[in-house]
VEXDREN-2710 file (C-alpha; in Angstrom, 1 decimal):
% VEXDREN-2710
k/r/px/py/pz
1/UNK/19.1/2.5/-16.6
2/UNK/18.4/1.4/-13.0
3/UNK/14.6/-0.5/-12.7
4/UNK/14.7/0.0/-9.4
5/UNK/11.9/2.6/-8.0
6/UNK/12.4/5.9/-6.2
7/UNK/11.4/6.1/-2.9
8/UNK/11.5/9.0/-0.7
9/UNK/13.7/9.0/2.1
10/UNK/11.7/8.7/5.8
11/UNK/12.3/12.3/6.3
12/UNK/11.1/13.3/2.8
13/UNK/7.8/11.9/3.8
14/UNK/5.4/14.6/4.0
15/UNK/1.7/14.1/6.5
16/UNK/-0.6/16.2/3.9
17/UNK/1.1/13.7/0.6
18/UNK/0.5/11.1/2.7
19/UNK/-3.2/11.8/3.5
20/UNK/-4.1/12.9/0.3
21/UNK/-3.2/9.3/-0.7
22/UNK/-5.2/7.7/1.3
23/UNK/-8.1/10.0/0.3
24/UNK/-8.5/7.7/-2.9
25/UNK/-10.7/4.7/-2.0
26/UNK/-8.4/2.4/-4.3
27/UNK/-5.5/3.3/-2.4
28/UNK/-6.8/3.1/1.4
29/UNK/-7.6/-0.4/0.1
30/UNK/-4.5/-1.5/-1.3
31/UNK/-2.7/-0.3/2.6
32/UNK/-5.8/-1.7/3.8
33/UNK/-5.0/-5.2/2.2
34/UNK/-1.3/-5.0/2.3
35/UNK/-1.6/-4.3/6.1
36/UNK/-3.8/-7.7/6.5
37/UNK/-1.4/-9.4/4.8
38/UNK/1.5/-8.5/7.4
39/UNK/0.6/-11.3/9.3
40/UNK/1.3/-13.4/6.7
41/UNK/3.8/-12.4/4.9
42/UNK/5.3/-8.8/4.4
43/UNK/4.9/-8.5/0.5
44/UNK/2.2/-8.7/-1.7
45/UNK/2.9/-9.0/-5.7
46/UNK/0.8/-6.5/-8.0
47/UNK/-0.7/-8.8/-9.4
48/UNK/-2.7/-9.4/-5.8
49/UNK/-4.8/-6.7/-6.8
50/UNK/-6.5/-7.4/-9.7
51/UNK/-9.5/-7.0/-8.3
52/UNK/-9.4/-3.2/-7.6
53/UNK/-9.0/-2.1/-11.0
54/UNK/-7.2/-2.4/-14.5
55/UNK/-3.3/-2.9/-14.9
56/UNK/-2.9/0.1/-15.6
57/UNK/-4.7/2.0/-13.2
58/UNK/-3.0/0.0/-10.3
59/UNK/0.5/1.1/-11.5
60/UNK/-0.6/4.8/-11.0
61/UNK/-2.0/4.1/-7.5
62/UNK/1.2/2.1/-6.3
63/UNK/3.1/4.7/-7.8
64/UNK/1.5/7.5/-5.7
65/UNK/1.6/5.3/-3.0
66/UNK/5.4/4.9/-2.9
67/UNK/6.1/8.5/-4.0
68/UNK/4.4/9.8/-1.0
69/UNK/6.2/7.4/1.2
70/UNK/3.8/4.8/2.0
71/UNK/4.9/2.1/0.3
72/UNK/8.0/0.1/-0.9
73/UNK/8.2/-1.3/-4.1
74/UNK/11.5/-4.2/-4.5
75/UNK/12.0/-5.1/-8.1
76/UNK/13.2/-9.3/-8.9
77/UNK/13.0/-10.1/-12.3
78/UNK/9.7/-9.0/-13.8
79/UNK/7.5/-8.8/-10.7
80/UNK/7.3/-6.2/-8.4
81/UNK/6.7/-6.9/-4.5
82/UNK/5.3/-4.3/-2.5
83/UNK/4.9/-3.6/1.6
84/UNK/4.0/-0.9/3.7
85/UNK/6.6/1.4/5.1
86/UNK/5.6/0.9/8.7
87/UNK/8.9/1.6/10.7
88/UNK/9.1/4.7/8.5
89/UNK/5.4/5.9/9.3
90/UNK/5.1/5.0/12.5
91/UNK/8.6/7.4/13.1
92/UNK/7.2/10.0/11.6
93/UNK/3.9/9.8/12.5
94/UNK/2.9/7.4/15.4
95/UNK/-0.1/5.5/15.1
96/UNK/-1.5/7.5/12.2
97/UNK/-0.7/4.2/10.0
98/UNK/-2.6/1.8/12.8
99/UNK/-5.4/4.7/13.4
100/UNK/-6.4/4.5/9.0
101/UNK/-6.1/0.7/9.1
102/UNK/-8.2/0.4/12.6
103/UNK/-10.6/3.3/10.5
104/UNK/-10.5/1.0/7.3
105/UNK/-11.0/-2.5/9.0
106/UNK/-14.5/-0.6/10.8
107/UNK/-15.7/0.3/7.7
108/UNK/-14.4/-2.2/5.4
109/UNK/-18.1/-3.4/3.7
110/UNK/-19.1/0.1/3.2
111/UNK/-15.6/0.4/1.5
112/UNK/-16.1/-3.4/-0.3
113/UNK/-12.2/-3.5/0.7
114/UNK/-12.4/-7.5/1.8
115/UNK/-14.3/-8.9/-1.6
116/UNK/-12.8/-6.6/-4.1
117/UNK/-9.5/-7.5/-3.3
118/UNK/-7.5/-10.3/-4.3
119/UNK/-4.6/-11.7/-2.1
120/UNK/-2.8/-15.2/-2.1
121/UNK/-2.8/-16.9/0.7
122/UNK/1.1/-18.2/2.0
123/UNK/2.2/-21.7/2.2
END
């Protein structure tokens, strides 16, 4: 049995899926925080966001997240490393990624996205 996660492929990605997802405020703030952290470094471990919710919970939100195409998960051993799927968004649906993170970033406080989240800073 393969532990590796489904994705969908980029034209398997579907606008209302996607928007739906980021209707949930958990979700829009994991992008939101896996977005600021492509600067860094393009992966952020689950564990990184602890601070949103329960164990738990967060596997159902990254795993509506990557079923509608927004994210990729990579299995290595027991963690999972996830990043957004920005070439495959921005094909499908230009600036729509850049437009919810520039929409997020405005109203971040009101969202609590920057102090409920947890992310490790790279070496």
């Amino acid at each position: 049995m393969s532990r590796t996660p489904s994705h969908p492929t980029r034209e398997q990605i579907e606008l209302p899926m996607v928007l739906d997802c980021l209707s949930d405020p958990i979700r829009l703030a994991i992008v939101y925080q896996l977005a600021q952290q492509e600067r860094v470094s393009s992966e952020l471990c689950c564990g990184d966001f602890n601070g949103l919710s329960g164990k738990s919970n967060l596997a159902y939100h990254f795993a509506k997240l990557r079923e509608c195409g927004l994210m990729l998960t990579r299995v290595a051993g027991t963690n999972r490393f996830m990043r957004l799927r920005r070439e495959d968004m921005d094909a499908r649906f230009p600036g729509l990624l850049d437009a919810v993170i520039k929409s997020a970033t405005r109203d971040a406080d009101r969202l609590q996205l920057l102090t409920e989240c947890e992310t490790v800073e790279a070496s």
